[in-house]
SEDOKE-780829 format. One line per 8 residues: number of its first residue (from 1); their letters; for each residue x negated, y negated, z of C-alpha. Coordinates in Angstrom, 1 decimal, always signed. Layout:
<pts>
NUM = A = X/Y/Z ~ ...
</pts>
This chain:
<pts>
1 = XXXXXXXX = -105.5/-124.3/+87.0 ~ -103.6/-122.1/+84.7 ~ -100.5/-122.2/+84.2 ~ -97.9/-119.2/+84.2 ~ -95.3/-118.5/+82.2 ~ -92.6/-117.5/+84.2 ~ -88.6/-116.0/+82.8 ~ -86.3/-115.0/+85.6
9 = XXXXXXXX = -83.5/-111.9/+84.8 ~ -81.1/-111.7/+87.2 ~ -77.0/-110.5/+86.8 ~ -76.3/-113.1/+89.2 ~ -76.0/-117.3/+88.6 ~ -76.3/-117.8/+91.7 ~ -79.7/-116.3/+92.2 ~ -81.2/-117.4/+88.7
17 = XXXXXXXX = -80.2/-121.1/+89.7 ~ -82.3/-120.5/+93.2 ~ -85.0/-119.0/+91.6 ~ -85.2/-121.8/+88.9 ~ -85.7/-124.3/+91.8 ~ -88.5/-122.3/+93.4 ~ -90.3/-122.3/+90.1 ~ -89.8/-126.2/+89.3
25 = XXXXXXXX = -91.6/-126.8/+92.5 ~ -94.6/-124.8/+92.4 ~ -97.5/-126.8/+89.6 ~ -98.8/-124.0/+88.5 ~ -95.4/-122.0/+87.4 ~ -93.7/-123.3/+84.2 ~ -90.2/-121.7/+83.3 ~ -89.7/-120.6/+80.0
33 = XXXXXXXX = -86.4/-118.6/+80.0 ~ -83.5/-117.3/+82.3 ~ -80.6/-114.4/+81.1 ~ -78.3/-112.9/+83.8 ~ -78.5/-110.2/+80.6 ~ -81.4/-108.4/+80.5 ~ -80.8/-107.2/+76.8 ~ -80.8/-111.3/+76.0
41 = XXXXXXXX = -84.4/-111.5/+78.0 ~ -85.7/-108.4/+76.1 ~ -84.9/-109.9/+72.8 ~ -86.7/-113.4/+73.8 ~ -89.7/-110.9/+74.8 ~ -89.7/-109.7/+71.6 ~ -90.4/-113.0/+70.2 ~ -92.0/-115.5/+72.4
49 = XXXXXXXX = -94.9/-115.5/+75.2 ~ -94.5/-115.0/+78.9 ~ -96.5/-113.8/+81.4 ~ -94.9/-113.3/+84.9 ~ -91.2/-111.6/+85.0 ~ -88.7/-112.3/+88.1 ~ -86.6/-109.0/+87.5 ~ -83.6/-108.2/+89.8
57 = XXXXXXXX = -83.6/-104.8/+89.8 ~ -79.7/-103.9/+89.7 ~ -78.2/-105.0/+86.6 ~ -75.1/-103.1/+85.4 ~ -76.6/-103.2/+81.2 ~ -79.9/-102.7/+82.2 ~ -81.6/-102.1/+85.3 ~ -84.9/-103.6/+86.2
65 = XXXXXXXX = -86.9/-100.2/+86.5 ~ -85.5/-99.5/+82.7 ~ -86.4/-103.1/+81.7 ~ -90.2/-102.6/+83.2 ~ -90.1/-98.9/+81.2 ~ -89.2/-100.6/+77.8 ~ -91.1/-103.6/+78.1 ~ -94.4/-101.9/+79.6
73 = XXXXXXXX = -97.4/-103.1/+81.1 ~ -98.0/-106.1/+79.0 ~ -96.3/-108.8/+81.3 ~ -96.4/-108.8/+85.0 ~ -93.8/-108.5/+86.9 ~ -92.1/-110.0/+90.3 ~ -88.9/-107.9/+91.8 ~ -85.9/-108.9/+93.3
81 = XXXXXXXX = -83.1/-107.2/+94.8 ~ -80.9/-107.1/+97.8 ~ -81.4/-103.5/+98.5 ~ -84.7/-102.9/+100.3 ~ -84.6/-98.7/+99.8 ~ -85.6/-100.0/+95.9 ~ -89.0/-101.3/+97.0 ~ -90.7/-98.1/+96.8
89 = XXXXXXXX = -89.0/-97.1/+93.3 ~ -90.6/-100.1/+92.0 ~ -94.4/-100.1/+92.9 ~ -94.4/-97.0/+91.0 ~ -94.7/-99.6/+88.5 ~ -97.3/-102.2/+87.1 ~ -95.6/-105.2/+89.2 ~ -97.0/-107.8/+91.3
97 = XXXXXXXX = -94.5/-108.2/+94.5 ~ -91.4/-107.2/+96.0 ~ -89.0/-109.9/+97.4 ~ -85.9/-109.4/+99.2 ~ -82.6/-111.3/+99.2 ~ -81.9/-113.6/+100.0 ~ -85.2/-115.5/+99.1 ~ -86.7/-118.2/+101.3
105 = XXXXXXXX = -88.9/-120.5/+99.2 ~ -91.7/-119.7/+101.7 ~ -91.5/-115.7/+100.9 ~ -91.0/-117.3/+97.1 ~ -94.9/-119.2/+97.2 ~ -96.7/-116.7/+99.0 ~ -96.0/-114.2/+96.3 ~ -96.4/-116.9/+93.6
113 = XXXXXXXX = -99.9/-117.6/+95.0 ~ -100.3/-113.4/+95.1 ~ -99.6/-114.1/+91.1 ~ -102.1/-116.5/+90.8 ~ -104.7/-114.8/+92.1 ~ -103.5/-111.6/+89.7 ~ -103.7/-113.9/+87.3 ~ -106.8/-116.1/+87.6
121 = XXXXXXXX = -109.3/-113.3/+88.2 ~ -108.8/-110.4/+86.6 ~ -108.0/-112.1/+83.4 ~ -111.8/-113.4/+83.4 ~ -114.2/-111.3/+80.7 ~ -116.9/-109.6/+81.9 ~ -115.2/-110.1/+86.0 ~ -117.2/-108.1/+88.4
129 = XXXXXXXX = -114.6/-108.8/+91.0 ~ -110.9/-109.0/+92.2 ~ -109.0/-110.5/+95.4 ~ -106.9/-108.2/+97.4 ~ -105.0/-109.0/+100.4 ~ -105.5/-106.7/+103.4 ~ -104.5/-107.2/+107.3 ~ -103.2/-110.8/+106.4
137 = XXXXXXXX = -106.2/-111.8/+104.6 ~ -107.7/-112.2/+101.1 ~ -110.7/-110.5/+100.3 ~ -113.3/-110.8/+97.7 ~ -114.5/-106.9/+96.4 ~ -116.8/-106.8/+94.4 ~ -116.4/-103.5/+91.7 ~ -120.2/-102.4/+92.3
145 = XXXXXXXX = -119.0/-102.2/+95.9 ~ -116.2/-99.7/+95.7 ~ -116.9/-95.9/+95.8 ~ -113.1/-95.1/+95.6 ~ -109.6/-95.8/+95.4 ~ -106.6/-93.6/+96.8 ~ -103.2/-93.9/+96.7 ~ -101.4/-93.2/+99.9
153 = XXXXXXXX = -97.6/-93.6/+99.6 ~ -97.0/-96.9/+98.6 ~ -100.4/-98.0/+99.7 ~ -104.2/-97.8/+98.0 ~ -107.1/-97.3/+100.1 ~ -110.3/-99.3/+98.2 ~ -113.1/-97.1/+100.2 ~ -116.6/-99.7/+99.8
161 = XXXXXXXX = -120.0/-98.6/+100.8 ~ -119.4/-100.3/+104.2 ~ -115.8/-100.7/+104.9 ~ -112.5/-100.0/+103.5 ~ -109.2/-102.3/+102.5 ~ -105.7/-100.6/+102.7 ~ -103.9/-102.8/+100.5 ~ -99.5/-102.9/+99.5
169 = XXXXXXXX = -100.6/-102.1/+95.5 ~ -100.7/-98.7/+93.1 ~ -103.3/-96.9/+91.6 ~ -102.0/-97.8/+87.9 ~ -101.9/-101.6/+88.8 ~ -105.9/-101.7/+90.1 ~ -106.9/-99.4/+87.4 ~ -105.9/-102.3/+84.8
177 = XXXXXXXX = -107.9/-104.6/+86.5 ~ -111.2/-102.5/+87.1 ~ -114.3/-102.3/+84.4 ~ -114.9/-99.4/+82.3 ~ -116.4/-97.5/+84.9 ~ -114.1/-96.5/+86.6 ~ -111.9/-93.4/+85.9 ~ -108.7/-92.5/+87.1
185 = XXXXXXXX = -109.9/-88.5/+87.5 ~ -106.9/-87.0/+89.9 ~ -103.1/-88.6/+90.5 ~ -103.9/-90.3/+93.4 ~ -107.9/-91.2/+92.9 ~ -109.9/-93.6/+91.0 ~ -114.0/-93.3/+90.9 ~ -116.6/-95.4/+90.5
193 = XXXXXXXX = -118.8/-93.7/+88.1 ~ -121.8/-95.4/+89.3 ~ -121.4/-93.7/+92.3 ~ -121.1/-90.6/+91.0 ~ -124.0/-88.3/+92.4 ~ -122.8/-84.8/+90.4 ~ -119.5/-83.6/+88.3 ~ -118.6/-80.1/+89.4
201 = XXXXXXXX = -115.3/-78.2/+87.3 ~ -112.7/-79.5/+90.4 ~ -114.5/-82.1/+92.2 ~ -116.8/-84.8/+92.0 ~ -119.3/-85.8/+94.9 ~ -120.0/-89.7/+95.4 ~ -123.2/-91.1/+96.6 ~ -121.8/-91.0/+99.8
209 = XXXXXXXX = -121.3/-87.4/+99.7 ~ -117.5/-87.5/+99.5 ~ -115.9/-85.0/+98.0 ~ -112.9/-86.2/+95.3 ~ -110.9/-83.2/+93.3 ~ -110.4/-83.6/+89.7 ~ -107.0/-83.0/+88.3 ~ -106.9/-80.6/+85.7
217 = XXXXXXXX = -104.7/-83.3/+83.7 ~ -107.3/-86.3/+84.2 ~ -110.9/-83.6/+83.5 ~ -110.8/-84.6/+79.3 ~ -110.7/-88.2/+80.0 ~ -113.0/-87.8/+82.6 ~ -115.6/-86.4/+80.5 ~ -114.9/-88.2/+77.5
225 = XXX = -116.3/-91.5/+79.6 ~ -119.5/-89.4/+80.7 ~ -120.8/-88.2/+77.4
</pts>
């Protein structure tokens, strides 16, 4: 089992200390640092390892949207907050769950599980596969399955040859996890080039005969991966 490095940032002690608990009990979680000052947890960043962030989301030097901008993709990241209308704001970004305060140590394992499985599979070379959960479940998908992503609201669709997974996740996050093959070709869809039966100038048609526009932003990297 592999273990994650975890830091908690948080403006309050109260929350870091309940957060700290949480971690200590789960095997598979070690703690490596806590800051209720984010500039103090951006400077440890700088100079240690880590792998999973628990990042409140308003703190008065830095909030957790900024911290996510300046750190970047590179770590994953868990949110907290006691304002639900901030969920939304934040899976614009590469992050792995959303929990709302206060936080129940049962909410607290379910999404450290949802970080293992971020974790353990995609983070395989050569994976031909991730896990996504969908209408309560987990699911195996294989990549050679999926035709299509799309992003609806806060929501991705992954459309498979025979059925289709609505999953609470963005475009930007799957598209770090999938092969080579696919290509992020318009703002809210990702192709499987495989699948691909012809590229027109504003659309390309899948094996299935769907019809996915190209974004005039997306059409040079788009054909730079065909040629």
């Amino acid at each position: 089992m592999r273990t994650i490095k975890c830091i908690i940032v948080d403006d309050e002690p109260l929350a870091i200390s309940l957060l700290e608990n949480y971690v200590r009990k789960i095997p598979f979680l070690e703690l490596v640092f806590s800051a209720e000052n984010p500039i103090l947890a951006l400077e440890y960043i700088q100079n240690n390892d880590a792998d999973l962030i628990f990042l409140d989301i308003q703190m008065p030097e830095i909030s957790g949207i900024n911290f996510m901008k300046i750190v970047g993709d590179k770590k994953k990241y868990i949110l907290t907050t006691a304002y639900s209308e901030y969920a939304l704001e934040g899976y614009e970004h590469n992050i792995i769950d959303y929990l709302l305060k206060p936080v129940s140590f049962d909410r607290f394992h379910k999404s450290a599980i949802k970080a293992q499985e971020r974790f353990t599979f995609p983070d395989h070379s050569g994976e031909s596969y991730f896990f996504v959960k969908s209408s309560g479940q987990q699911h195996r998908i294989n990549f050679s399955d999926i035709l299509y992503i799309e992003s609806i609201k806060d929501y991705v669709n992954i459309k498979t040859l025979n059925e289709e997974f609505i999953v609470l996740d963005t475009l930007k996050s799957l598209e770090n996890q999938l092969s080579e093959r696919f290509v992020r070709v318009h703002k809210s869809f990702i192709v499987n080039l495989d699948k691909t039966k012809n590229i027109g100038i504003k659309r390309i048609v899948l094996l299935s005969e769907q019809e996915i526009p190209i974004g005039e932003s997306y059409r040079s990297h788009l054909l730079s991966k065909i040629k």
